[in-house]
C-alpha positions in Angstrom: 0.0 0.0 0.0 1.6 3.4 -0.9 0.7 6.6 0.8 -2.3 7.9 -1.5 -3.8 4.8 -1.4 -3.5 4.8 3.3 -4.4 8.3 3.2 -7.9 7.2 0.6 -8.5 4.8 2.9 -8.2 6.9 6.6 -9.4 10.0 5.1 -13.8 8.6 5.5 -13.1 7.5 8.6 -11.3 10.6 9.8 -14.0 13.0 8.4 -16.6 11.1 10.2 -14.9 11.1 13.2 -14.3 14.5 13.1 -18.0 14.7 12.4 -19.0 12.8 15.0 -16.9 12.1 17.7 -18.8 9.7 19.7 -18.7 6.9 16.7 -15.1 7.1 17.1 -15.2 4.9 19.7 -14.7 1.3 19.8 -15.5 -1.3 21.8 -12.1 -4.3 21.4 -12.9 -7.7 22.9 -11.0 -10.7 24.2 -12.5 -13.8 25.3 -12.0 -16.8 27.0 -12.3 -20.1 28.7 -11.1 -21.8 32.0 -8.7 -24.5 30.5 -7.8 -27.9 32.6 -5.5 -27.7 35.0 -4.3 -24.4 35.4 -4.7 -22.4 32.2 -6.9 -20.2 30.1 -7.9 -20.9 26.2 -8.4 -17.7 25.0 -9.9 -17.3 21.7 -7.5 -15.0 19.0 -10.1 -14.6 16.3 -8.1 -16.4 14.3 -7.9 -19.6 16.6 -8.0 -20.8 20.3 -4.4 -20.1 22.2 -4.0 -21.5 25.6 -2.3 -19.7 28.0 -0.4 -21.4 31.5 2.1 -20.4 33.7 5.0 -19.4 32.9 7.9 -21.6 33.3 9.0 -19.3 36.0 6.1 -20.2 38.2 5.6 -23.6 37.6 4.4 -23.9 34.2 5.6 -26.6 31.4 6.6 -24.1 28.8 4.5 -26.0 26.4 0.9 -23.1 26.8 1.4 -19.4 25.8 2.1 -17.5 28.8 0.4 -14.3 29.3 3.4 -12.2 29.5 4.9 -13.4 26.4 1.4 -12.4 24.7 1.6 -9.1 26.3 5.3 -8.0 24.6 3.9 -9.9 21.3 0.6 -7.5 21.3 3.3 -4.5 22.1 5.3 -5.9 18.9 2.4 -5.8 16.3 0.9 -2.7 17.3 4.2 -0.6 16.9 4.6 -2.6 13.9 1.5 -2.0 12.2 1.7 2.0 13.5 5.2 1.7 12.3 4.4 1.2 8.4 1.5 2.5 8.8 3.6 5.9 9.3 6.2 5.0 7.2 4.2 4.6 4.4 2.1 8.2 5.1 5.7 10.0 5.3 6.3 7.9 1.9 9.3 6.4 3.3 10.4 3.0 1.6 11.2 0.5 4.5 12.5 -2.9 3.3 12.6 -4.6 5.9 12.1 -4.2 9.7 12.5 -6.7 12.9 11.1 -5.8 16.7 12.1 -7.1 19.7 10.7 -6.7 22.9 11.7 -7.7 26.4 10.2 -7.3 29.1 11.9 -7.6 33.2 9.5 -10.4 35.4 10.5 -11.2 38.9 7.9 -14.1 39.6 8.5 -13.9 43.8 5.7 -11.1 43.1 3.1 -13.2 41.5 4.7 -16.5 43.7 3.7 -14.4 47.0 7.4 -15.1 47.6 9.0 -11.0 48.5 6.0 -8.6 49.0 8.8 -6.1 48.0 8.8 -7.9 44.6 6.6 -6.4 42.0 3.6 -8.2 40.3 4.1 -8.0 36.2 6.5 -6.6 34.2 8.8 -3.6 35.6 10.4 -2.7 32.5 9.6 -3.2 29.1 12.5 -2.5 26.1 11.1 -1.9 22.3 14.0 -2.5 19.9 13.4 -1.9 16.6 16.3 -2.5 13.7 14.9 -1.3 9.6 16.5 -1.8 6.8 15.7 2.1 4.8 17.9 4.5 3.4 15.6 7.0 5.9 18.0 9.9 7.2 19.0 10.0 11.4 16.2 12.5 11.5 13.8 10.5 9.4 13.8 7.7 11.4 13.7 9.8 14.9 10.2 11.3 13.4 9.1 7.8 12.4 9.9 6.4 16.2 8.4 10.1 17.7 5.1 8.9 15.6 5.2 5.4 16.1 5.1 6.0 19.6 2.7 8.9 19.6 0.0 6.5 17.7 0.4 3.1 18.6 -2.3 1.8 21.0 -0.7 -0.7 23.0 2.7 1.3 23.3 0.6 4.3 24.8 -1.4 1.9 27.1 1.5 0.2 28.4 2.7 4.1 29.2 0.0 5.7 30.7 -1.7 3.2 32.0 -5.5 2.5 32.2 -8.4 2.3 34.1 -9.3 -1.6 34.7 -12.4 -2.6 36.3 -12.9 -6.0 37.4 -15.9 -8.0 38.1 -17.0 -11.2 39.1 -20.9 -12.9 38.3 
């Protein structure tokens, strides 16, 4: 997709939500189901995933663990916002890796150190292109990438989470 044809896309949607505001927003979903044993099937869209415990905490190693699924959301949002800026600044990226890691010390989630944090402390997004994009190019493309991706800004500022039980 180059950028005329992005921008033809966005450009309805961003009249309309300029428009009308309220049907800007959207409701995302996840579902899923208690598993045997101790995991979670959790349905992708696209098929069932079943998350365990991490190896850390008892797990096998062979279920998805949550954490892992976490950095791997992280990962395709900033790459999707990534080319999705690239391609509206109409700059040719030929190819692009992401890494992310992310710091767990399971004696939180263990009940092992109540000075030990519960989930990740520190998250690192590495990302490595292949483009003939200038220093300042590319600082523009991370300033936007991380402006506009979902998950990255999420992860930053936090969110309200409400939980309930029926």
């Amino acid at each position: 997709m180059n950028r005329d044809e992005l921008r033809a896309l966005q450009a309805p949607l961003k009249q309309r939500y300029r428009d009308d505001p309220a049907s800007a927003i959207v409701i995302l979903k996840a579902h899923g189901k208690l598993g045997e044993g101790v995991a979670c099937r959790v349905d992708t869209g696209r098929a069932l995933l079943e998350a365990g415990l991490h190896p850390s905490t008892g797990g096998s190693g062979l279920q998805a663990c949550s954490g892992d699924m976490l950095l791997q959301a992280l990962i395709a949002c900033a790459g999707v916002t990534l080319s999705a800026v690239a391609t509206s600044l109409g700059m040719e990226i030929r190819d692009g890796t992401l890494t992310a890691e992310g710091e767990f010390d399971p004696r939180g989630t263990l009940g092992v150190a109540k000075d030990a944090p519960v989930g990740l402390r520190r998250i690192r997004l590495s990302i490595a292109l292949d483009t003939d994009a200038t220093a300042e190019q590319r600082q523009k493309l991370l300033e936007l990438t991380e402006r506009y991706c979902v998950v990255y800004q999420t992860l930053r500022n936090g969110v309200a989470l409400d939980v309930s039980v029926a």
